[in-house]
N, C-alpha and C positions, 0 to 999 in steps of 0.2 A: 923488248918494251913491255913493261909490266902492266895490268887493268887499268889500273890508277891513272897513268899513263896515257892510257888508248882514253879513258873516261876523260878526262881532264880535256885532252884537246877535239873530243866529241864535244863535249860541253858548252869549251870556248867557239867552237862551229856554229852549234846551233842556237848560244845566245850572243851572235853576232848582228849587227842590226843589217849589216851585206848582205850576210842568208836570207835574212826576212826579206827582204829588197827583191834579192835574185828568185826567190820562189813565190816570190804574189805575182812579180813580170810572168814567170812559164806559165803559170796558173793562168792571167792573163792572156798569153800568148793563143795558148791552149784553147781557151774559152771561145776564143775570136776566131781559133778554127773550125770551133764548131758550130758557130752561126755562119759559113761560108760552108761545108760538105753538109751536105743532107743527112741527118739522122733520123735513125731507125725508127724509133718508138715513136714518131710524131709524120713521118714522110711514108706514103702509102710505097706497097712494093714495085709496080706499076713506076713511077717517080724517080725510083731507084735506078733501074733497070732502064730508062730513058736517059739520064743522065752520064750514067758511066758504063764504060764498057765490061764484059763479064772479068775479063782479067783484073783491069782497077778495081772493079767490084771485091772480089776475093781478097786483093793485096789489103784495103781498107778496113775490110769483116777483120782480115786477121789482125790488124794494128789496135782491131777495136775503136777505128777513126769514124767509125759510123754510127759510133752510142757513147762517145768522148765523158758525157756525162756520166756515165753509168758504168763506165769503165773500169777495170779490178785496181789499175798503175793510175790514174787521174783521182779516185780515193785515196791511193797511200801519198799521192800526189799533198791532198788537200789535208791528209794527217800530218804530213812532218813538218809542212807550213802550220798549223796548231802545236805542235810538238816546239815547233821555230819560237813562236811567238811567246810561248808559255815560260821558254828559259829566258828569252829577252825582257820578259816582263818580271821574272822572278831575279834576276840579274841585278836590275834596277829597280825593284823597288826600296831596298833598306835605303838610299838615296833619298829619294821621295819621301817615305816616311817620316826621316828623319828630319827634312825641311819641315812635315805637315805637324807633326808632334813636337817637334825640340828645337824650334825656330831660333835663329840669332836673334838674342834681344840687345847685345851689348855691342857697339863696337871698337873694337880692342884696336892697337895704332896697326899691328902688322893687316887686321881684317879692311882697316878703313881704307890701308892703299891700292886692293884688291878693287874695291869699288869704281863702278864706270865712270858714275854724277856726284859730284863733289864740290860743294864749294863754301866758303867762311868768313864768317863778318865779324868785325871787330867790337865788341860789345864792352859792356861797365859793371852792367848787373846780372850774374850769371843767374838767379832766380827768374827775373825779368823776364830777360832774353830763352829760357827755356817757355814761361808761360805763352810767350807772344808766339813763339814755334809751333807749343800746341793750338792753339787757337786757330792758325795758318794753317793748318794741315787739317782741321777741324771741317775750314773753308770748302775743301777740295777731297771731301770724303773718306779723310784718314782717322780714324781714333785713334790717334795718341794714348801710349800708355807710359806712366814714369817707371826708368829702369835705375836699382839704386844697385852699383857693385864696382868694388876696389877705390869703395869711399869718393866716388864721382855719379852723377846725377844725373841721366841723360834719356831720351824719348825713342820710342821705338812704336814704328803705324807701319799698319797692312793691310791691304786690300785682297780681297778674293784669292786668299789661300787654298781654297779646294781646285783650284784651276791648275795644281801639280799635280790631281787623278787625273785629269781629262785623256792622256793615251793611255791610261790602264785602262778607262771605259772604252775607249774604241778601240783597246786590243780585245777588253770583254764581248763588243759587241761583234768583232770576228769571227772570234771563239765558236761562242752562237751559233751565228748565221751557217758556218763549213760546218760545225757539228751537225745539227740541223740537218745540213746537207747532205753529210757523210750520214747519215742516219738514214734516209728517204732515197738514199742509192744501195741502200745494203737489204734493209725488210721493207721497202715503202712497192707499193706497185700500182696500177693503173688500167685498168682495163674495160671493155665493154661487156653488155647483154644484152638480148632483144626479148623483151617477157611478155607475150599475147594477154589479151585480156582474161581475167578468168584463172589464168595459169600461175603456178608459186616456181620460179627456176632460183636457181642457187650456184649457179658455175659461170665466171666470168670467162672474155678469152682477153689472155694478154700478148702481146707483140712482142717477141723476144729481139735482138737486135742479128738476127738473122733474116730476119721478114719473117720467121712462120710465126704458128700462132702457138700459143701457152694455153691450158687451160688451169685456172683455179680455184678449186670451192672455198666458196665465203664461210662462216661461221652460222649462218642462219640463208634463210630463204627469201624470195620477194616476189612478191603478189601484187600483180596488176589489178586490181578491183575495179578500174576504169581507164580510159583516155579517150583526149579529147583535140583538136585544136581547131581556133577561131582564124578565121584569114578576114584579108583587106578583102575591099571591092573587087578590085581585079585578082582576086583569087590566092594570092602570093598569103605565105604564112604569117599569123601577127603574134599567135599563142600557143605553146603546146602544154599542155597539163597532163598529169598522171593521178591518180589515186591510188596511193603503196600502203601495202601491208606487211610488215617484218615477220614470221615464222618462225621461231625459236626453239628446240627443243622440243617441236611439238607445238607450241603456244605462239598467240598471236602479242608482242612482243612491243609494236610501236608500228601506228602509222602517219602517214601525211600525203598530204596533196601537194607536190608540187610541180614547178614550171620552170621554166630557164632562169638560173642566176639564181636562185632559190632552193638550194641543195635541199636535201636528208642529210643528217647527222647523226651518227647514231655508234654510241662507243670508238668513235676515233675514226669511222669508215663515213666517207660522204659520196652521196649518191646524186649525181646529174642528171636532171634531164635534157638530153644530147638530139633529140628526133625522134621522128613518128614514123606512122609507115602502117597498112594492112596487112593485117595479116595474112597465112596460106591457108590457117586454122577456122572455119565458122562458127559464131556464136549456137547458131541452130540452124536446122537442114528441113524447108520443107519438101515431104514427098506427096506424093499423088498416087492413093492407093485404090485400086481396081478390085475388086471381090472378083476370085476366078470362078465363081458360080453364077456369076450375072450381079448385075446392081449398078449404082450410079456411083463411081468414083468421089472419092473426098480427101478434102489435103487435110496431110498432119503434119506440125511443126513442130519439132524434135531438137531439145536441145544436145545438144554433142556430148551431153554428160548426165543425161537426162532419162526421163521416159517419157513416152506420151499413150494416153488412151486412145483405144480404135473404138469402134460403133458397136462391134459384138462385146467387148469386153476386153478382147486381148491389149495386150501394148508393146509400143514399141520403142526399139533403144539402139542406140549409135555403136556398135560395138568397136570398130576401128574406121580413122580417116586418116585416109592416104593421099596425099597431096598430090601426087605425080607417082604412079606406081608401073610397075614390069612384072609378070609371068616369072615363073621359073621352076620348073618339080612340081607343080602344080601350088606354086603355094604364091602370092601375095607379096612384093617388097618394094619397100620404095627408095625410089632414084635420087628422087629432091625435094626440097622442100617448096617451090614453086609449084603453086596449083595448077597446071598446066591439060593434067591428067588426070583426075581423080578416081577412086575406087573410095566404096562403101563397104563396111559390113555389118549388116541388121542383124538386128536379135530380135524376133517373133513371140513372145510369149504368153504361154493361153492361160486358162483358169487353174491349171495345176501345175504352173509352173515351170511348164516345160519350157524349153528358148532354143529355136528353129533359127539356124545362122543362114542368112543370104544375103550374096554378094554384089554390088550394080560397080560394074566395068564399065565406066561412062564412056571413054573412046569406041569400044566396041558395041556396046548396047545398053542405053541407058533402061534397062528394067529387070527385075528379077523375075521375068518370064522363063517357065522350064526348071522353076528349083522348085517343084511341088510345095506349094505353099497356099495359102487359102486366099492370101492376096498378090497382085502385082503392082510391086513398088515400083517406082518415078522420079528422079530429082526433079524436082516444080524450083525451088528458087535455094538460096541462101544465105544467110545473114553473117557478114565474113565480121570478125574480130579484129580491132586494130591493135598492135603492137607498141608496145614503148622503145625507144631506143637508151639505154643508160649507159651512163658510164660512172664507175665505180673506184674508188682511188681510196689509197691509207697511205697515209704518210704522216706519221708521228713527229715527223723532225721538222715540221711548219713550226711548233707551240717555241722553237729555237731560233730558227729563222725569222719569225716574227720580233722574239724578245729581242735579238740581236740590230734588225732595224730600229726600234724603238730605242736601245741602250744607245747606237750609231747618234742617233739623231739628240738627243740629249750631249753625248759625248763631244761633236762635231759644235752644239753651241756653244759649249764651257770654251773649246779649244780655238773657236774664231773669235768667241765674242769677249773673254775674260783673261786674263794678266792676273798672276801672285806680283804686284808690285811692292814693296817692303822700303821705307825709310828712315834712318836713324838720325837723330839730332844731340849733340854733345857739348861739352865748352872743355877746352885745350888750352894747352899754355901758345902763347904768340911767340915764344923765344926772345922776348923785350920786356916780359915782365908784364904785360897783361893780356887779355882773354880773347878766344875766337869763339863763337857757336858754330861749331860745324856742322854742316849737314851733307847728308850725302845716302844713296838710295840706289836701287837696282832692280829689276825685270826678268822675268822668264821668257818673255818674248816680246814683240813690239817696240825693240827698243827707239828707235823714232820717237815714237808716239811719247813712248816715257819721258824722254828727253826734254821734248816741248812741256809736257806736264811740269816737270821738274821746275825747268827754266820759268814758268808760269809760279810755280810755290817760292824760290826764290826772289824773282821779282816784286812778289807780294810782303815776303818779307820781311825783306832788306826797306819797304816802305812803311811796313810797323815798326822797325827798328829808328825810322826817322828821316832815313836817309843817310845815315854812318855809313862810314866809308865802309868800302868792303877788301877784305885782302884777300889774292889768289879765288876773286871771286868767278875766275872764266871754269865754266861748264867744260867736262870732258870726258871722253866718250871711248870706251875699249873697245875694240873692235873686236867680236866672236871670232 
């Protein structure tokens, strides 16, 4: 079996309009199984792990049944259904075209017995009787145009000729929509970040369809400059706000304040606000500093990023905070990010500069008593940061998905609400030596409907004609 061969009946496969049928059904199939098992990227792990047992669990993972969407086999899926649709549409269109550009305008005796609606009235004056045609047809929103060829004289009217694109456009807006799709499955992704106030982060984490997490860095950074949120009466949440700063290259790049439902957009990446939440991290720490010489203690509040002046001169500075920390070699680390436990480390520093580091292990002793120093520090209180919760998404293949709804929905009115309806009107010999006006017309769809129109244009007619008799005037109907 030569290429040609093997090509030719891939061809006729995939511009078959069965294929198209049989692979939007799987697609379908497919789809409705994945709003029935719980997926990954949107079902916490917790969820997962309730539902199905460790074995199903794994059987699943590997089918790839648990991120159906995002799946490597449900894109090549969603391709060869595009692939399908492109040779079906390529198939058929010289067809179509050729109706929309090179219309019958004549018709010839072997074309007129093709025709569904038909029917002829006995006439006198063959000028006449074509004027009274168009006029009638005139009635019932036909523009008549006169067709002169093979030295006969005859009318040809049409309605809504473009209504033979309407499945190009809803194959166009498929197109689209799965493109789109297969786009925002391949580079699109989705993930969280939690940015204290104050702080610029840059690394989101995303859900892989394993349960773990993914991490990955954005193109710039984002800066929490504020948050906020307003609640009802009884306390429940009514607003959460942010105030973001984009980080670029160094450079502050684009900002906005926003709230739920009220993205950031910014080069194709849109940013949610998803939740609030306090932070582990304090905006400023104040302590309660003691002169180990004697004296009356005085608080100082220290921003965490800061410094602050003391009484003699010196100042002081946050050097490290550790939210929840553990011992080890003698050195400092921390466990969690939950403030649960905290440690300090101050930076003392006098008029020339020096900076005296001391530690306050608040489980064990909240003071820097015993680290020879001039003063002894105290946590007195702290001003904790609140947190934004974002979520973070690019998916280029929306600006496709979108067009494709919009083309659908355009498409879908031409195709329910409009008919290429097409009519021709002639005068024929009667086979007795004088004349018939024939008329006779056809549908791309609806033919019902057409029918009653028809019978409605000849009734009207056959009444301008006078009421002359009509011959072989019964209406008839081919059945598709």
């Amino acid at each position: 079996m030569g290429v040609k061969t093997i090509w030719t009946k891939v061809y006729q496969t995939l511009a078959s309009v069965r294929t198209g049928i049989f692979l939007i059904i799987v697609v379908g199939v497919i789809s409705a199984v994945g709003t029935i098992i719980l997926q990954r990227p949107t079902s916490e792990p917790g969820d997962m792990q309730r539902a199905y047992a460790p074995e199903t669990l794994a059987i699943l993972d590997r089918l790839g049944l648990t991120d159906i969407f995002h799946a490597w086999w449900f894109l090549l899926l969603l391709c060869l259904f595009c692939v399908c649709l492109i040779f079906v549409s390529v198939d058929r269109w010289p067809n179509a075209w050729k109706v929309y550009a090179k219309p019958v305008r004549f018709a010839t005796p072997a074309f007129r017995v093709s025709l569904p609606q038909t029917v002829q009235f006995q006439v006198s004056d063959e000028v006449e009787a074509l004027s009274l045609a168009g006029r009638v047809l005139g009635r019932f929103g036909f523009n008549a145009q006169p067709v002169a060829e093979n030295n006969s004289k005859s009318l040809f009217a049409e309605r809504q000729r473009f209504s033979v694109f309407a499945v190009y456009l809803v194959h166009l807006s498929l197109l689209c929509i799965f493109a789109g799709y297969i786009v925002d499955g391949i580079v699109g992704y989705r993930g969280t970040i939690m940015v204290p106030e104050g702080q610029a982060l840059g690394e989101i984490t995303l859900r892989d369809n394993r349960g773990g997490n993914v991490k990955k860095v954005l193109p710039f950074l984002i800066r929490c400059d504020g948050a906020g949120e307003e609640t009802y009466a009884d306390g429940s949440p009514k607003k959460w706000w942010s105030k973001l700063t984009l980080i670029e290259s160094g450079k502050e790049t684009a900002s906005k304040t926003i709230v739920v439902n009220d993205p950031f957009v910014y080069k194709g990446i849109r940013i949610y606000q998803s939740s609030m939440g306090q932070s582990s991290t304090p905006k400023t720490l104040t302590f309660l500093a003691t002169p180990t010489a004697g004296g009356a203690p005085e608080a100082v509040e220290v921003p965490l990023s800061g410094k602050a002046a003391l009484a003699d001169g010196e100042s002081l500075s946050v050097l490290r905070w550790v939210p929840d920390y553990y011992v080890q070699d003698n050195e400092v680390y921390k466990k969690s990010d939950d403030a649960e436990n905290p440690a300090v480390q101050l930076g003392l520093t006098n008029a020339k500069g020096e900076t005296k580091k001391l530690w306050i292990l608040y489980a064990q002793m909240n003071s820097t008593k015993g680290q020879d120093a001039p003063y002894e520090f105290a946590i007195k209180d702290a001003a904790w940061a609140k947190f934004t919760g974002l979520e973070v998404s690019h998916q280029p293949g929306q600006f496709g998905v979108w067009t494709g709804v919009i083309l659908m929905a355009f498409g879908l009115l031409i195709a329910f609400y409009t008919q290429h309806m097409r009519i021709w009107a002639t005068i024929i010999e009667d086979g007795k030596g004088g004349k018939l006006l024939w008329l006779g017309g056809t549908t791309n769809k609806n033919r019902d409907r057409f029918q009653t129109k028809f019978e409605l244009i000849s009734t009207a007619l056959q009444a301008e004609l006078g009421g002359a008799g009509k011959e072989n005037a019964e209406n008839t109907l081919t059945k598709a």
